[in-house]
C-alpha positions as CSV (number, residue, x, y, z in Angstrom):
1,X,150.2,89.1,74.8
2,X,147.1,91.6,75.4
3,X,144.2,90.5,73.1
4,X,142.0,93.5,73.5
5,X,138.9,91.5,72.0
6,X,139.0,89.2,74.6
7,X,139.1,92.0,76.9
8,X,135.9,93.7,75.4
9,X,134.1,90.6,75.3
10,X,133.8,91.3,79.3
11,X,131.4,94.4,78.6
12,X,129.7,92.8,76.0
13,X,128.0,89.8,78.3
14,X,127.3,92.5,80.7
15,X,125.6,94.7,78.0
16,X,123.4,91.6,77.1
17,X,122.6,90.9,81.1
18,X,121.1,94.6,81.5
19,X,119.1,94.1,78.4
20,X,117.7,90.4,79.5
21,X,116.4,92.5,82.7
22,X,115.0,95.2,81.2
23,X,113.2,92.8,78.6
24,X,111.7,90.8,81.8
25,X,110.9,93.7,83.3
26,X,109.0,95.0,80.5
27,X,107.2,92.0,80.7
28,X,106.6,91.9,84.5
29,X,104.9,95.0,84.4
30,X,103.0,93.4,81.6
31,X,101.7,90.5,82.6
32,X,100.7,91.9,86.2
33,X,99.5,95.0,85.7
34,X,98.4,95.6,82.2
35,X,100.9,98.6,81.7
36,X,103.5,98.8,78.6
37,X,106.6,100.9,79.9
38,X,109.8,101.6,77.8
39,X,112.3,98.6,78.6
40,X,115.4,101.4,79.1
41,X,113.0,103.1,82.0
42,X,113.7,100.7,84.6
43,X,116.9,100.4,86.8
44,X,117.3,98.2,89.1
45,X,119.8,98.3,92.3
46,X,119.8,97.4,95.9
47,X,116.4,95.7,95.7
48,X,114.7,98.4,94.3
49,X,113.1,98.8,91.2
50,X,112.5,102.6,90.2
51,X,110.7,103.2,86.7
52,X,109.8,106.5,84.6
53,X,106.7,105.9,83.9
54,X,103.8,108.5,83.1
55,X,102.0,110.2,85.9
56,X,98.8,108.2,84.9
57,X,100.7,104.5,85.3
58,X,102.0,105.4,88.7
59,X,98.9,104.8,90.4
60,X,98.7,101.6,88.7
61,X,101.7,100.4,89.3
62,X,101.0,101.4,93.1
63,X,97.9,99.3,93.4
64,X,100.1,96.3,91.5
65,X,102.8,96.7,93.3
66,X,102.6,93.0,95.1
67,X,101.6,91.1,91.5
68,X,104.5,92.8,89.9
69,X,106.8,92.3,92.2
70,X,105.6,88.7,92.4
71,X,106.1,88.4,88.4
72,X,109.3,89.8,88.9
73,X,110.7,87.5,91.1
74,X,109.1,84.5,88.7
75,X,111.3,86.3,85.6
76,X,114.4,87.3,87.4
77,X,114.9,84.6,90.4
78,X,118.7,85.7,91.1
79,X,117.5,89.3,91.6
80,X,116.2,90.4,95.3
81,X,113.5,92.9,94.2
82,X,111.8,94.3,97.4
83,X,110.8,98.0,96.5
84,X,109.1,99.3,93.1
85,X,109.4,103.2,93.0
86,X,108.2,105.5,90.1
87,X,109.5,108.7,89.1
């Protein structure tokens, strides 16, 4: 028999992945360059990182870009993270 909340359990683990990565994110950007951006900003996919950030943090995040991604890679080990890129 079909048990459908074993079923929505699945999306549920993933749901609390994508939040663990924001979270470190968040606190990657943080910790290495001073700058507080909105957890939900950041995607991550094919070992780039692109963030919505303000206009003002992108040349921040430019000069950081090594440290962050350095912090990044401390957080999230299992992630490849090769490219930051702000929109």
């Amino acid at each position: 028999m079909f048990n459908i909340s074993n079923y929505l359990e699945k999306f549920k683990k993933i749901g609390d992945r994508r939040d663990f990565i924001e979270q470190a994110a968040k606190e990657s950007f943080k910790e290495a360059a001073n700058i507080d951006i909105d957890p939900l900003s950041v995607r991550i996919s094919h070992g780039k990182i692109v963030v919505s950030a303000p206009p003002a943090s992108h040349a921040i995040i430019f000069m950081n870009r090594d440290k962050i991604i350095s912090s990044l890679k401390k957080h999230l080990p299992e992630i490849i993270i090769e490219e930051i890129r702000c929109r």
